[in-house]
PALO-743369 format. One record per residue (C-alpha): residue in three letters; chain; x, y, z. Coordinates in pm, 1 decimal, always signed. Last residue first. Layout:
! PALO-743369
  aa ch       c1       c2       c3
 ALA  A        X        Y        Z
...
END
This chain:
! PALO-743369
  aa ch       c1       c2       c3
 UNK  A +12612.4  +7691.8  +8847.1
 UNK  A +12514.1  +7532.3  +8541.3
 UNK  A +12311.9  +7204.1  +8607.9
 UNK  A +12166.0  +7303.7  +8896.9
 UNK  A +12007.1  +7591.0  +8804.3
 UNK  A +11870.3  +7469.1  +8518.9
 UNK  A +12106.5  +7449.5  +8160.9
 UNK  A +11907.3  +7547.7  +7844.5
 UNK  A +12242.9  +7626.3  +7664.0
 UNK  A +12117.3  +7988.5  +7545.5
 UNK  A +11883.2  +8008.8  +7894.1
 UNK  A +12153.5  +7878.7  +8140.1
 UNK  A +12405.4  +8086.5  +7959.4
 UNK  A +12264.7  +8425.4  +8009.6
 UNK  A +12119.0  +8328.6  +8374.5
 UNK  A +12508.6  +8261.1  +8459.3
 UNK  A +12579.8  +8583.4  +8281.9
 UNK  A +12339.3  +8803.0  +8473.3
 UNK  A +12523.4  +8652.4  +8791.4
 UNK  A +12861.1  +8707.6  +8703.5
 UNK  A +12782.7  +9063.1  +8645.9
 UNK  A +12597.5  +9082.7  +8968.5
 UNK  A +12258.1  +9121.9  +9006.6
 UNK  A +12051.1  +9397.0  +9044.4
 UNK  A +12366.6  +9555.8  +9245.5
 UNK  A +12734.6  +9507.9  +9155.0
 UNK  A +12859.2  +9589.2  +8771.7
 UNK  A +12660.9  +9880.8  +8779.7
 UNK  A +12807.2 +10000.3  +9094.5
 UNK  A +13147.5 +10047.6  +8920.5
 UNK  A +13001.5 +10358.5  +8695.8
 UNK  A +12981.7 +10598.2  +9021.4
 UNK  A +13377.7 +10575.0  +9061.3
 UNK  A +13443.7 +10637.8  +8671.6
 UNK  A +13221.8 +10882.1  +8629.8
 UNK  A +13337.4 +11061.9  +8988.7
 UNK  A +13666.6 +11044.9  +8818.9
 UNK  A +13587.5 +11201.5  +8501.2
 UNK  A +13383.0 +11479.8  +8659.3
 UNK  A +13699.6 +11697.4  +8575.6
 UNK  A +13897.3 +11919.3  +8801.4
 UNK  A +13916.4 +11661.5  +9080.0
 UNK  A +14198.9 +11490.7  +8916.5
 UNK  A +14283.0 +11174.8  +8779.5
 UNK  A +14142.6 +11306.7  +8431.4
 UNK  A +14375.2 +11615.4  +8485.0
 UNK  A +14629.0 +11335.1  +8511.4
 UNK  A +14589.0 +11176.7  +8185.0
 UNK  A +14269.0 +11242.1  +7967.9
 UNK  A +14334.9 +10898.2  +7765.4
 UNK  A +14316.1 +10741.1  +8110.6
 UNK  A +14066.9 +10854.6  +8298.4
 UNK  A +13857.2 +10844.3  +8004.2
 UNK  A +13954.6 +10441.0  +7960.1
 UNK  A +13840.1 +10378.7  +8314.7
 UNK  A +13504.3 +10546.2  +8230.1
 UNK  A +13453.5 +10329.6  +7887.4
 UNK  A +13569.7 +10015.1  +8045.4
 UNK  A +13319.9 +10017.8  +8403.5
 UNK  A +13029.9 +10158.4  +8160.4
 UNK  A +13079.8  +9883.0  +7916.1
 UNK  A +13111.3  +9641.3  +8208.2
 UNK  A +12725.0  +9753.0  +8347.6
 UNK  A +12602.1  +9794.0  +8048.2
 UNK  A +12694.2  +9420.9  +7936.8
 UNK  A +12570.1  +9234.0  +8201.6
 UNK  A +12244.4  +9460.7  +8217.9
 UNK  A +12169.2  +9431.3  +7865.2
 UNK  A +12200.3  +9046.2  +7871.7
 UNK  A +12027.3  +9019.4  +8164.5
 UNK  A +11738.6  +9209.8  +8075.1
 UNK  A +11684.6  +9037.8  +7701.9
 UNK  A +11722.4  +8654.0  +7827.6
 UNK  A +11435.4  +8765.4  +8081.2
 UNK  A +11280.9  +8973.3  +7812.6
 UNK  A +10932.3  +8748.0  +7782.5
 UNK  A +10678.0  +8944.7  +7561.4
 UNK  A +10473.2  +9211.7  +7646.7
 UNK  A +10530.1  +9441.4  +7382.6
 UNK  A +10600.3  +9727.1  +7563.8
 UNK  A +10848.7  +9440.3  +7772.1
 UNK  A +10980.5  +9361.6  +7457.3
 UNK  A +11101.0  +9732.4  +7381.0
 UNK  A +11290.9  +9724.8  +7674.1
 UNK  A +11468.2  +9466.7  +7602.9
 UNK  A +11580.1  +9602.9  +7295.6
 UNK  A +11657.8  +9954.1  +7435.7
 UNK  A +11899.3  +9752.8  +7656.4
 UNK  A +12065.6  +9599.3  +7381.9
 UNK  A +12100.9  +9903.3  +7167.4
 UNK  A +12251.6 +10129.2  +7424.9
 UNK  A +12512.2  +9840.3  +7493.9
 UNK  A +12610.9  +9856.7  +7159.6
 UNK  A +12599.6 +10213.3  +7105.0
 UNK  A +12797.0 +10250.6  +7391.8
 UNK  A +13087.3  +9990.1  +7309.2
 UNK  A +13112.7 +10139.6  +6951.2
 UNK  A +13172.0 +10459.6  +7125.7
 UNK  A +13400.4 +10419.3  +7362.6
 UNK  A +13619.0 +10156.1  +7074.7
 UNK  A +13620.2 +10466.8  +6833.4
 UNK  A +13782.7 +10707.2  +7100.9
 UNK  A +14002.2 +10390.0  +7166.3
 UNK  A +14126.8 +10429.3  +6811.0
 UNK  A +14189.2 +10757.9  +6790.2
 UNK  A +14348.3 +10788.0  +7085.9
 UNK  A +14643.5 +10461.5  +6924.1
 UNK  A +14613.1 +10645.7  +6602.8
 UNK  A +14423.6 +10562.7  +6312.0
 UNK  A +14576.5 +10439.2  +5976.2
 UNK  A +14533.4 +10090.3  +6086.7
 UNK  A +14164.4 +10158.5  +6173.2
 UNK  A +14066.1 +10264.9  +5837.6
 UNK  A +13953.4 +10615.1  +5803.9
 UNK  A +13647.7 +10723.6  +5699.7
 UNK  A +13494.6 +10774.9  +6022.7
 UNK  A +13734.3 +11056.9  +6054.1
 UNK  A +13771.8 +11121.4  +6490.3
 UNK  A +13878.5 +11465.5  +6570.5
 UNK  A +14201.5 +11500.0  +6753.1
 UNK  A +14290.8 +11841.3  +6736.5
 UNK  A +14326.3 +11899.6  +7089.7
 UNK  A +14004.9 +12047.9  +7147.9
 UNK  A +13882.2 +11760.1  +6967.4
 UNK  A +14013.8 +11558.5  +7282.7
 UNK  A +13829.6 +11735.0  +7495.5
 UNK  A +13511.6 +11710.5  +7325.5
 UNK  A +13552.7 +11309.8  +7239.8
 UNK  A +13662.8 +11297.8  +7631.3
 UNK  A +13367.4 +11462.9  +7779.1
 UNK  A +13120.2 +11266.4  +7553.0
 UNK  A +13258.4 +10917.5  +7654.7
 UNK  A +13227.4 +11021.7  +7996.3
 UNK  A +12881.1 +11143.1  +7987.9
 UNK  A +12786.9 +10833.1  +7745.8
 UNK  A +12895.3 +10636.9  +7983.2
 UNK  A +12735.7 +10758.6  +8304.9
 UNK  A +12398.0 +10748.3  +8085.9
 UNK  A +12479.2 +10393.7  +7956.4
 UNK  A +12503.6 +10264.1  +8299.8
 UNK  A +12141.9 +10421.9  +8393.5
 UNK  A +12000.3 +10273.5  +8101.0
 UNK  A +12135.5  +9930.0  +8238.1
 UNK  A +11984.9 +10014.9  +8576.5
 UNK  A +11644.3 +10086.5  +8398.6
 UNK  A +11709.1  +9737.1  +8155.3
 UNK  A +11753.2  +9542.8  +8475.9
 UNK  A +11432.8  +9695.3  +8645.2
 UNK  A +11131.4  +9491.7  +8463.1
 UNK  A +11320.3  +9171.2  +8444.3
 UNK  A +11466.1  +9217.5  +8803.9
 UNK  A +11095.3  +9216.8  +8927.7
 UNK  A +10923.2  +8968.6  +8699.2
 UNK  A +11234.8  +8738.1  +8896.9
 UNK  A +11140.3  +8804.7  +9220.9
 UNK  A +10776.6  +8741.6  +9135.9
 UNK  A +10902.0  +8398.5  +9022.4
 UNK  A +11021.3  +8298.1  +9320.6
 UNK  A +10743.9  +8374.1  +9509.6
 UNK  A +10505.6  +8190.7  +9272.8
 UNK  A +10721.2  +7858.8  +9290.1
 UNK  A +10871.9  +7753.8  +8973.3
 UNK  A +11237.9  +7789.8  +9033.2
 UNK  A +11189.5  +7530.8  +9331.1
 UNK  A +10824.6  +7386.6  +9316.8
 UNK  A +10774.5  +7411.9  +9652.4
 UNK  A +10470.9  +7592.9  +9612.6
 UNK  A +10373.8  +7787.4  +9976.4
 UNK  A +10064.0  +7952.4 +10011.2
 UNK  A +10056.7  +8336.3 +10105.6
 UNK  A  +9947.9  +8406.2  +9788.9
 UNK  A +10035.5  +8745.8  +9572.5
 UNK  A +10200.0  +9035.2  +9726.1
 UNK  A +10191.1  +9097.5 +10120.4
 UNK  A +10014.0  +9360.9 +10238.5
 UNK  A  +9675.4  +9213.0 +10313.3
 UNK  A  +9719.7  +9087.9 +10608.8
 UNK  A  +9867.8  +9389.8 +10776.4
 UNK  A +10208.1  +9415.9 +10856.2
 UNK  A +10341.2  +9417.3 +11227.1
 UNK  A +10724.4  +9469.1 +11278.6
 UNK  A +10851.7  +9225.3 +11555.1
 UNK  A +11156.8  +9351.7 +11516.3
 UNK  A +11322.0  +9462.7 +11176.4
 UNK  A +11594.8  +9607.4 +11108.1
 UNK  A +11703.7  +9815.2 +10805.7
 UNK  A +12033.9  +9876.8 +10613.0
 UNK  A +12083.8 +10203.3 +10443.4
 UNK  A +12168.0 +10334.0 +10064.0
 UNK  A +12054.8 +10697.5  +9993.2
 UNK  A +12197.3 +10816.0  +9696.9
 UNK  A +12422.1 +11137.4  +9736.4
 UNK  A +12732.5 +10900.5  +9640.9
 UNK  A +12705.2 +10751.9  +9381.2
 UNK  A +13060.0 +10629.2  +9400.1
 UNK  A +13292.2 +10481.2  +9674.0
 UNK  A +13007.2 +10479.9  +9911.4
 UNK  A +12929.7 +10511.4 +10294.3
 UNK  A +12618.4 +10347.3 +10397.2
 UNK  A +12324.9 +10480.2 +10605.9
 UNK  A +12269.9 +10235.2 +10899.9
 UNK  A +12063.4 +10164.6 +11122.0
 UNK  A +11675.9 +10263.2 +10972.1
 UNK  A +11451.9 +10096.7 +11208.8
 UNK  A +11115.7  +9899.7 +11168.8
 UNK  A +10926.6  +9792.6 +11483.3
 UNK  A +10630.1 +10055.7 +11479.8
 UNK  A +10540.7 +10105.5 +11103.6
 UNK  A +10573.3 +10466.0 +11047.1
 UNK  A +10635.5 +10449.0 +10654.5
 UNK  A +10503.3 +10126.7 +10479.9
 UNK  A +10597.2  +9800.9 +10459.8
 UNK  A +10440.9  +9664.3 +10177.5
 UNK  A +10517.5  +9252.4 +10198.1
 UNK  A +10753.4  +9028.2  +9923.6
 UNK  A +10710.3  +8610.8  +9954.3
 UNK  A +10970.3  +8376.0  +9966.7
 UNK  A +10888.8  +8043.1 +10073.3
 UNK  A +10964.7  +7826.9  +9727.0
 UNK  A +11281.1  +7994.4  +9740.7
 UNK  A +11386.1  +7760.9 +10021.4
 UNK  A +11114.4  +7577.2 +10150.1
 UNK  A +11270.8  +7498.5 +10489.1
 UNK  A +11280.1  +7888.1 +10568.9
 UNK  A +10930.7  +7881.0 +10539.6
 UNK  A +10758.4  +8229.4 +10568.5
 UNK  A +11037.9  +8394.6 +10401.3
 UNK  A +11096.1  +8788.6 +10403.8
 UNK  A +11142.0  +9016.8 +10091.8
 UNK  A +11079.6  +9346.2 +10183.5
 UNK  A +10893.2  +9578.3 +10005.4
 UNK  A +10954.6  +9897.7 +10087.3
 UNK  A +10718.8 +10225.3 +10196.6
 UNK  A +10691.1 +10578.6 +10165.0
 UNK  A +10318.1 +10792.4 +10253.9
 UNK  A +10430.2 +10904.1 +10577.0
 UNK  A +10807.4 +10987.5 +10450.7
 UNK  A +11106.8 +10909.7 +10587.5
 UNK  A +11059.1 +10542.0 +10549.4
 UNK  A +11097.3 +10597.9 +10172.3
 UNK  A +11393.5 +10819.1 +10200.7
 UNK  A +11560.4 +10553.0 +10415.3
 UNK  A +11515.3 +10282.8 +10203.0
 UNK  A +11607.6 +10489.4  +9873.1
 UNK  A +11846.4 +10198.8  +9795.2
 UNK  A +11842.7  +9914.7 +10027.5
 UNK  A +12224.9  +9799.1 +10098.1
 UNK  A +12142.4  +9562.0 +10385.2
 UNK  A +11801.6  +9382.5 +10493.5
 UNK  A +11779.4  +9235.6 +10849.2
 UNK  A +11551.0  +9004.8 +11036.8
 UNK  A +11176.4  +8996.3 +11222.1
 UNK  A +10833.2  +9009.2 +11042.4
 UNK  A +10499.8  +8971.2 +11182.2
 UNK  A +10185.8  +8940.7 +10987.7
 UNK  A  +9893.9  +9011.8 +11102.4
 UNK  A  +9550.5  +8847.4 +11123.0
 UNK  A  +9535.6  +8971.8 +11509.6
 UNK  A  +9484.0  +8655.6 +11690.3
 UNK  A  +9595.5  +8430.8 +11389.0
 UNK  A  +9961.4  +8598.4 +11394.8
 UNK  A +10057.3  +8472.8 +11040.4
 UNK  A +10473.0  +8448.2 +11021.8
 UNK  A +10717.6  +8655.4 +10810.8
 UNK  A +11091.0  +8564.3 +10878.2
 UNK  A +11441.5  +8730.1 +10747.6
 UNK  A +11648.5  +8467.4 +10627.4
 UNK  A +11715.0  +8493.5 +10284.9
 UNK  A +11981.1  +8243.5 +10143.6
 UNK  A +11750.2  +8100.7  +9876.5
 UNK  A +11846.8  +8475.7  +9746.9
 UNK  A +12183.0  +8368.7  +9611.5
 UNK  A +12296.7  +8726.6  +9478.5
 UNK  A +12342.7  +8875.9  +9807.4
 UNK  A +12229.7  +8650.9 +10103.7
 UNK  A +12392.5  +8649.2 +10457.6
 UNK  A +12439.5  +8968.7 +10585.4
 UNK  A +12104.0  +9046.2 +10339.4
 UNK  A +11997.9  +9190.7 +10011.9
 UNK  A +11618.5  +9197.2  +9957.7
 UNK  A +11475.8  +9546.3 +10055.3
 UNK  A +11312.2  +9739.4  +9796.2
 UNK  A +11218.8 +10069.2  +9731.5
 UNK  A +10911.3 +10346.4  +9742.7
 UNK  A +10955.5 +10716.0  +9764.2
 UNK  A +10773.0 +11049.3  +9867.7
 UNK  A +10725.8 +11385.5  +9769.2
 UNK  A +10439.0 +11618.9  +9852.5
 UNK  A +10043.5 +11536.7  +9778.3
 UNK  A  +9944.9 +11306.6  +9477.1
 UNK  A +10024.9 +11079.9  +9200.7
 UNK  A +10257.9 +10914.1  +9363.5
 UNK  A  +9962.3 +10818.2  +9688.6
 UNK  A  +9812.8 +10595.6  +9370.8
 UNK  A +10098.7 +10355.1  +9398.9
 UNK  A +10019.9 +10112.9  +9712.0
 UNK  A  +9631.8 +10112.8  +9667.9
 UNK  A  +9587.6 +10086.2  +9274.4
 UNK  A  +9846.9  +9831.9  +9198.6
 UNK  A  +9728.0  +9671.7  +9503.1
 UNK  A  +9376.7  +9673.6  +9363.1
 UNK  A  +9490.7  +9559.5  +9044.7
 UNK  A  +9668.2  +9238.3  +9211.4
 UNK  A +10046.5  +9255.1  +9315.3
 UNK  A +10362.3  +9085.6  +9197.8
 UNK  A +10516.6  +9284.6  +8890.1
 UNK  A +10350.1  +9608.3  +8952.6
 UNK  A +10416.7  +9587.5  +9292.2
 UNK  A +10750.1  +9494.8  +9293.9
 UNK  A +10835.4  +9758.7  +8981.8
 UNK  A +10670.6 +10008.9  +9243.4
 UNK  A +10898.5  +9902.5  +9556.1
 UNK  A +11204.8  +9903.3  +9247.8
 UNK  A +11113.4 +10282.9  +9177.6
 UNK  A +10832.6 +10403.0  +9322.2
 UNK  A +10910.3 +10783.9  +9276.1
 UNK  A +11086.2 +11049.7  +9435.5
 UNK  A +11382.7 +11054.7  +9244.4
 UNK  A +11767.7 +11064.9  +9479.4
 UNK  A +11846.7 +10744.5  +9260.5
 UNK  A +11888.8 +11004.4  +8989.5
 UNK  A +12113.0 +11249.2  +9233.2
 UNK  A +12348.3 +10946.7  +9253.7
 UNK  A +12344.3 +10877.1  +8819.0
 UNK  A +12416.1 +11225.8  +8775.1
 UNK  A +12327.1 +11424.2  +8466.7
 UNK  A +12408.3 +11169.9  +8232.3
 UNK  A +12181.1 +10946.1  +8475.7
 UNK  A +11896.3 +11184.7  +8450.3
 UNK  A +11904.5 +11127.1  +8056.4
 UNK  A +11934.0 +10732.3  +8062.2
 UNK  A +11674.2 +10704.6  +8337.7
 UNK  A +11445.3 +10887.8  +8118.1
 UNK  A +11454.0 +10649.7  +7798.3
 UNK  A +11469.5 +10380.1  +7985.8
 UNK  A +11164.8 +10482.6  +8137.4
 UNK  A +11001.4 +10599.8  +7786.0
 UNK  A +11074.0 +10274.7  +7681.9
 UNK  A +10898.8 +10084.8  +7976.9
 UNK  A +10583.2 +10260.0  +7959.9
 UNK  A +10589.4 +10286.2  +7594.4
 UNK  A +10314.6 +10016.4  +7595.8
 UNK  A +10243.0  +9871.0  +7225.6
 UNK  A +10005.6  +9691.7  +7109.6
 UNK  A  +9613.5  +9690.7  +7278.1
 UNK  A  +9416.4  +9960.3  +7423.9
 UNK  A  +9367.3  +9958.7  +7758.0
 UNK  A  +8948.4  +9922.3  +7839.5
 UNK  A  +8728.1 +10163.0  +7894.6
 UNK  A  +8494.6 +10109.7  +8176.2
 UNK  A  +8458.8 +10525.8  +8256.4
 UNK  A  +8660.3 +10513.7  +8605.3
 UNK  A  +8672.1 +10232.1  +8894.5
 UNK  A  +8597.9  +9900.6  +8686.4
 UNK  A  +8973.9  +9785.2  +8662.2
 UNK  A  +9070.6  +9952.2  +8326.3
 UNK  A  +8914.5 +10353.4  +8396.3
 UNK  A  +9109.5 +10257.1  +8750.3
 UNK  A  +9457.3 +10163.4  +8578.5
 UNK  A  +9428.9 +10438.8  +8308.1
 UNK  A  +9369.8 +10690.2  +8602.3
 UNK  A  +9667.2 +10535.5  +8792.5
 UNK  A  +9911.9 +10621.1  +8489.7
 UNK  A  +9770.5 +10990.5  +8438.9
 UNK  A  +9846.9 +11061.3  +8788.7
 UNK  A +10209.2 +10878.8  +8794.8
 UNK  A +10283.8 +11120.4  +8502.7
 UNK  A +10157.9 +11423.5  +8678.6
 UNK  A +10331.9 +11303.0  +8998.4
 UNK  A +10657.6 +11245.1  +8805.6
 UNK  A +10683.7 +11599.9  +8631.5
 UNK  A +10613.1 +11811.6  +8986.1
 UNK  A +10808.1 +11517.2  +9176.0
 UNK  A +11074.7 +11575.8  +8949.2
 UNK  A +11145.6 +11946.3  +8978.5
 UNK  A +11103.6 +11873.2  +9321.7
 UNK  A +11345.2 +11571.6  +9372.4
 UNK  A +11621.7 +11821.0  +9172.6
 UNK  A +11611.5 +12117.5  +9406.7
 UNK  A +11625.1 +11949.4  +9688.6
 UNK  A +11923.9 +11735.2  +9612.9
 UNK  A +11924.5 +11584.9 +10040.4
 UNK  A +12254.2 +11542.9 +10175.6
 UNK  A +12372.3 +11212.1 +10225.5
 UNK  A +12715.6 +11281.7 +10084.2
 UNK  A +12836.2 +11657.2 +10061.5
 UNK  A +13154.1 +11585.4  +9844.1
 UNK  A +12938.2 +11375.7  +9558.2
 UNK  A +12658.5 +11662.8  +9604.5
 UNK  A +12877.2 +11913.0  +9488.0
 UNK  A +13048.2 +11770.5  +9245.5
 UNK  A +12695.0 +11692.8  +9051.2
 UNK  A +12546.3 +12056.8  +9115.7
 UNK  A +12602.8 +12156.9  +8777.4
 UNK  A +12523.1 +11841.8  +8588.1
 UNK  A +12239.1 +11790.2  +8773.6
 UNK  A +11999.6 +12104.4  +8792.1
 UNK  A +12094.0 +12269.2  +8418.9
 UNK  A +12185.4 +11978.1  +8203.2
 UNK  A +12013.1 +11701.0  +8376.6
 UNK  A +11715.2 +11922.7  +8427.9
 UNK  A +11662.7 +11992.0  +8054.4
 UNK  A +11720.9 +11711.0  +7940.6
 UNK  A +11410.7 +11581.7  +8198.2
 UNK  A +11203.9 +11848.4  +8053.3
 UNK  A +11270.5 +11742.4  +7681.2
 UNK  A +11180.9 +11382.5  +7807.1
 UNK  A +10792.5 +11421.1  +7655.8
 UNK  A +10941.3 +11505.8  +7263.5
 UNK  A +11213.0 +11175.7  +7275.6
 UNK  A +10894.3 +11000.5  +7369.3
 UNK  A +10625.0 +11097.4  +7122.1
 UNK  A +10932.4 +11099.9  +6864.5
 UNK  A +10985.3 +10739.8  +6879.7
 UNK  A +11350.1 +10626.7  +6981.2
 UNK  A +11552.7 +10512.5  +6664.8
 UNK  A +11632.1 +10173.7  +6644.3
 UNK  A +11474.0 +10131.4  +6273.8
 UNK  A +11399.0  +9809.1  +6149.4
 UNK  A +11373.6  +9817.0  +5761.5
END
């Protein structure tokens, strides 16, 4: 029998992160969505104290592995690495899916690095999270004039061969946790640049830009319908000098379209963090799905599984829909999570999970506005703010329409080009 149930070694490690979103988040989540911008203090350093322990034990594995610790090697089978992540992501996001982004941790600068760097990258760029006061990493991709087509990118990375540096000049938009990592000395993004334009994808490459780096400004911090404590900013660049050996991977340019190196460390990327944002989706839904069943049981409307559907009632009906349509998204993104423990491909699996999380949150939200009427309008439930923070998960990491389009290329075995 396959069982979908979450293994006890993890559901036992996230009791402390249950217990923050239900005593920190939850409590504090109006709060913070009316004072946006402003730092959750008490929330990134209950974190830090459980993340820096857990990013500690990770690096020591990754040394003991690469020659720097005992010599033992990683056992083989499964990694709950990525599980457990959903896993957490899922929780905080129930508390608050803005305050979550708030995390001091790597986040999508760590799944870069993991994705596109060597060992001693791996080691160099995320050993400082396992260590000294908070601090974040992120990623900067999203431009003026490239969202979801990336082969628009057109911030530049050129070779200085006087000082073996490389020197980046353009714009990223929309970074999440961009400002919080440049904050902080030991922050940093990676920023996608090009270093041919002519080679299209081919010529993207990612670079660590880390805190302090003279020629990198912070311009903008946006304004949001929804999630709204997260820090989202856009960042300039001019005439910022990286050193050599910050960027990810080869320098060299394969213009093999899809296929080139660059390209494809994009894409490890997204494959890695599509099933965390879907997690996060299903947390916002499964808060709003939870508050309604509750309230609507104070009513005396308790759903009978027993019933047939035609003998239900309109509420009871949609109260059944909410949570079919969680389940089901819960299911597909622990599924492609579980493929990345096992190290198989879960490109198909990510975008799948993250197309539908991202609608099932927007439905299941809307629909708890609705069944809970005008007091579900209001301020005086979190319903709204559910609803409002839910939207974003049919936006960033790839659009819906996006996820879908690399959904159907891979069932139909379109390219690109065939299937746009």
């Amino acid at each position: 029998m396959i069982s979908f149930e979450i293994p006890d070694r993890i559901t036992n490690e996230v009791q402390l992160v249950k217990m923050v979103a239900e005593q920190v988040m939850r409590p504090k989540s109006r709060y913070y969505d009316e004072h946006e911008h402003e730092r959750p203090v008490e929330y990134i350093n209950m974190m830090w104290q459980f993340l820096r322990d857990q990013n500690k034990k990770r690096m020591q594995k990754l040394m003991s592995a690469n020659g720097h610790g005992n010599g033992s090697k990683p056992k083989e089978g499964f990694d709950f690495a990525v599980l457990r992540l959903v896993v957490v992501v899922e929780m905080l996001s129930w508390g608050d899916a803005g305050m979550y982004l708030c995390t001091p941790d790597p986040l999508l600068g760590g799944a870069a690095v993991e994705a596109v760097g060597t060992t001693e990258q791996k080691i160099r760029f995320l050993k400082r999270f396992g260590e000294g006061d908070p601090k974040w990493g992120a990623m900067a991709m999203t431009e003026p004039g490239a969202g979801s087509d990336t082969s628009g990118i057109r911030t530049k990375a050129f070779l200085d061969p006087d000082t073996n540096e490389w020197v980046l000049n353009g714009e990223k938009i929309f970074c999440t946790s961009g400002g919080l990592a440049l904050d902080e000395s030991d922050g940093f993004v990676v920023v996608w640049a090009t270093v041919d334009p002519k080679a299209g994808r081919a010529g993207m490459k990612p670079f660590v830009v880390e805190a302090g780096t003279p020629g990198v400004s912070v311009v903008k911090h946006e304004h949001k319908m929804g999630i709204r404590v997260s820090d989202t900013v856009s960042i300039v660049f001019q005439d910022a000098r990286i050193p050599h050996d910050n960027i990810l991977g080869s320098a060299d340019v394969q213009q093999k379209g899809a296929n080139a190196k660059g390209f494809q460390g994009a894409m490890k990327t997204f494959d890695a963090s599509r099933p965390a944002v879907a997690a996060s989706a299903m947390g916002v839904a499964r808060a709003a799905m939870e508050y309604t069943r509750d309230r609507m049981a104070e009513e005396g409307i308790v759903l009978d599984y027993t019933k047939p559907l035609h003998q239900m009632t309109a509420v009871e009906r949609d109260l059944m829909e909410m949570e079919a349509r969680q389940r089901a998204g819960w299911l597909l993104t622990v599924r492609a999570a579980t493929m990345m423990g096992y190290g198989q491909s879960n490109r198909l699996e990510a975008s799948m999970c993250k197309a539908r999380a991202g609608e099932t949150a927007t439905w299941i939200t809307q629909k708890a506005v609705e069944l809970l009427g005008p007091l579900g309008y209001s301020r005086d439930y979190l319903v709204e703010k559910w609803m409002r923070d839910a939207k974003i998960n049919d936006i960033y990491e790839g659009t819906k329409q996006i996820n879908l389009l690399i959904v159907a290329r891979s069932i139909l075995g379109y390219t690109r080009k065939e299937l746009k």
